[in-house]
C-alpha positions as CSV (number, residue, x, y, z in Angstrom):
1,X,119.5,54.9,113.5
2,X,119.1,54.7,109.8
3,X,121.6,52.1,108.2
4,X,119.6,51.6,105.0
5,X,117.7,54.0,102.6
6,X,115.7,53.0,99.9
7,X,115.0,55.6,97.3
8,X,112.1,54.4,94.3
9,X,113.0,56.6,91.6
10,X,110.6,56.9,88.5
11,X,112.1,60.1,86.6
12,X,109.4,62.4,87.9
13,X,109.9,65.7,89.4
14,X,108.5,64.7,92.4
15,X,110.9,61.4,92.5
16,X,113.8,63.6,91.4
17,X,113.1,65.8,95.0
18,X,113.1,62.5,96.5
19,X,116.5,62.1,95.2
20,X,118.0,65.2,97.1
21,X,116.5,63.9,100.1
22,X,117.4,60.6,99.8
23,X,121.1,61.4,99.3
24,X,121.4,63.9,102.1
25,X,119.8,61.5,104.6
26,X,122.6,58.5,103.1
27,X,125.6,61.3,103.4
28,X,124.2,62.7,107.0
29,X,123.9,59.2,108.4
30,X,126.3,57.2,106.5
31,X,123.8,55.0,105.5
32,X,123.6,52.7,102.6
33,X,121.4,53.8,99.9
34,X,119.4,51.7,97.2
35,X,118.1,53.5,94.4
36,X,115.4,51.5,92.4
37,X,113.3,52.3,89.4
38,X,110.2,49.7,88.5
39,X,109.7,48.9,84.9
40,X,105.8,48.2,84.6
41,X,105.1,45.2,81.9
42,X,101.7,45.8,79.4
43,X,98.8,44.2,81.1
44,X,98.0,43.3,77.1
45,X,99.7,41.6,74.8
46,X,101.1,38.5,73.5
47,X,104.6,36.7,74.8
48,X,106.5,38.1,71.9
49,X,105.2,41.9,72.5
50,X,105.5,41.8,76.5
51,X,108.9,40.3,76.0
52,X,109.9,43.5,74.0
53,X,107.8,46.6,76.0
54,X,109.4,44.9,79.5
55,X,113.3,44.8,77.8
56,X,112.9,48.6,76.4
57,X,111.0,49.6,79.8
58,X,114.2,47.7,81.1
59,X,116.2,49.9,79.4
60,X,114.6,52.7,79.6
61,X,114.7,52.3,83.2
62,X,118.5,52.0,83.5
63,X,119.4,54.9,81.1
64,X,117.2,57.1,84.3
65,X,119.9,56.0,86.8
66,X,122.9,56.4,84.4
67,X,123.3,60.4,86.1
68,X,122.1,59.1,89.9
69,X,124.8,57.0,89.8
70,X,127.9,59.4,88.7
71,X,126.6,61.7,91.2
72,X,126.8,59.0,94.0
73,X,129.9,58.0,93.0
74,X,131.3,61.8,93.3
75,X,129.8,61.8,96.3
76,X,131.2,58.9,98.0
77,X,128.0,57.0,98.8
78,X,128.0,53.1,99.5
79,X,125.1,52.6,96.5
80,X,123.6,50.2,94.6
81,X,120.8,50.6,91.6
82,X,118.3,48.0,90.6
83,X,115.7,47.9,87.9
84,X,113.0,45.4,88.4
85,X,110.0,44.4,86.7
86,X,106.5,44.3,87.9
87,X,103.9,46.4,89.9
88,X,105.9,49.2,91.6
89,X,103.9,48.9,95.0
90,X,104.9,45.3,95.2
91,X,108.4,45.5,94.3
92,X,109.1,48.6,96.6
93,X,108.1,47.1,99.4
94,X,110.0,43.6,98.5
95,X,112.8,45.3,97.8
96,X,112.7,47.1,101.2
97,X,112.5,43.6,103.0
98,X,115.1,42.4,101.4
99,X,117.3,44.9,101.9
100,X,116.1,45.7,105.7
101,X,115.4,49.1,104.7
102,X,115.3,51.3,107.6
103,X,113.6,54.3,105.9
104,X,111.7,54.2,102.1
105,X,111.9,58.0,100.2
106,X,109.4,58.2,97.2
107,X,107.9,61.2,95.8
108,X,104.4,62.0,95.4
109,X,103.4,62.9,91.5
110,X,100.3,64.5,92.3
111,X,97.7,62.4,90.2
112,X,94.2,63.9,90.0
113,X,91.5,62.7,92.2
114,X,89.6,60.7,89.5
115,X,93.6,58.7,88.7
116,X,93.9,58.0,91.9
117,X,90.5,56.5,92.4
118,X,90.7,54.6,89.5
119,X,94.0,53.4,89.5
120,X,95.3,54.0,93.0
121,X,98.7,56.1,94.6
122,X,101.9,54.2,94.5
123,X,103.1,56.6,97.3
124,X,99.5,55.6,99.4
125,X,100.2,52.1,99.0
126,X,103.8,51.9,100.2
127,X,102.7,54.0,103.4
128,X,99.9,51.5,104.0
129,X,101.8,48.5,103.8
130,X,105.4,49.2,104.1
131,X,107.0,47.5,107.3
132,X,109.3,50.4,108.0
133,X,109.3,54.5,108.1
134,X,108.0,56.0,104.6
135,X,108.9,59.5,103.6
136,X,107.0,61.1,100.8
137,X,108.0,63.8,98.6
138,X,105.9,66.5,97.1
C-alpha cells in the first residue's frame, strides 16, 4: 500500500510529467504527497554571495510550487511543499526517510551522455540509493 509519495519537482518538463503522476497515484490511493524542489548553493563564492544565490534560488524555488499547490488544494490532496538547500540527491533521499516515503516520483531530463558522465544523473542516483520504490519519468 502506498501511504506516502514524494514528488522532487525542479520545473522541468520531465518533473512537470512527474507531477501528473504523482498526483494521480496520491488521489488513486489516498496517499499523502510531498512535493519538494532542491535549491543548489554556488560551489564558488564568498559568505556574502552564497548567502544571496541560495535566498534567490530559495525563492526562486518557492515561486515553482506557487501553481502545484492551488492545484492540490482544488483537488483535495493532504500535501505539503518544501524547498531545501543542498545537493538534490542527498536531500531527496533524506527527505524520503524522513517522511517514510513509500514511493519517490522524479522525472528524468534527458542530459547528454558527456553531462551525465561528468556530472552524474540525479534520477540514477536516487534509484541507486533510495531505500524505497523509485519511479522515473521521461
Amino acid at each position: 500500500m502506498i501511504r506516502c509519495v514524494l514528488l522532487a519537482y525542479d520545473g522541468s518538463a520531465a518533473s512537470a510529467k512527474a507531477c501528473e503522476l504523482a498526483f494521480d497515484l496520491a488521489k488513486k490511493y489516498g496517499a499523502r504527497l510531498v512535493v519538494l524542489s532542491v535549491a543548489r548553493p554556488p560551489e564558488f563564492g564568498d559568505e556574502v554571495e552564497t548567502k544571496a544565490v541560495v535566498e534567490n534560488s530559495r525563492a526562486y524555488h518557492e515561486g515553482l510550487l506557487g501553481p502545484i499547490k492551488h492545484r492540490a488544494a482544488a483537488s483535495g490532496l493532504d500535501a505539503a511543499f518544501l524547498v531545501t538547500v543542498g545537493h538534490p540527491t542527498e536531500q531527496i533521499i533524506a527527505e524520503a526517510e524522513r517522511e517514510h516515503t513509500d514511493l519517490i516520483v522524479l522525472g528524468h531530463r534527458g542530459k547528454t551522455l558527456f553531462q551525465r558522465l561528468r556530472l552524474g544523473s540525479v534520477s540514477k542516483q536516487v534509484v541507486q540509493y533510495a531505500e524505497c520504490p523509485v519511479l522515473v519519468v521521461r
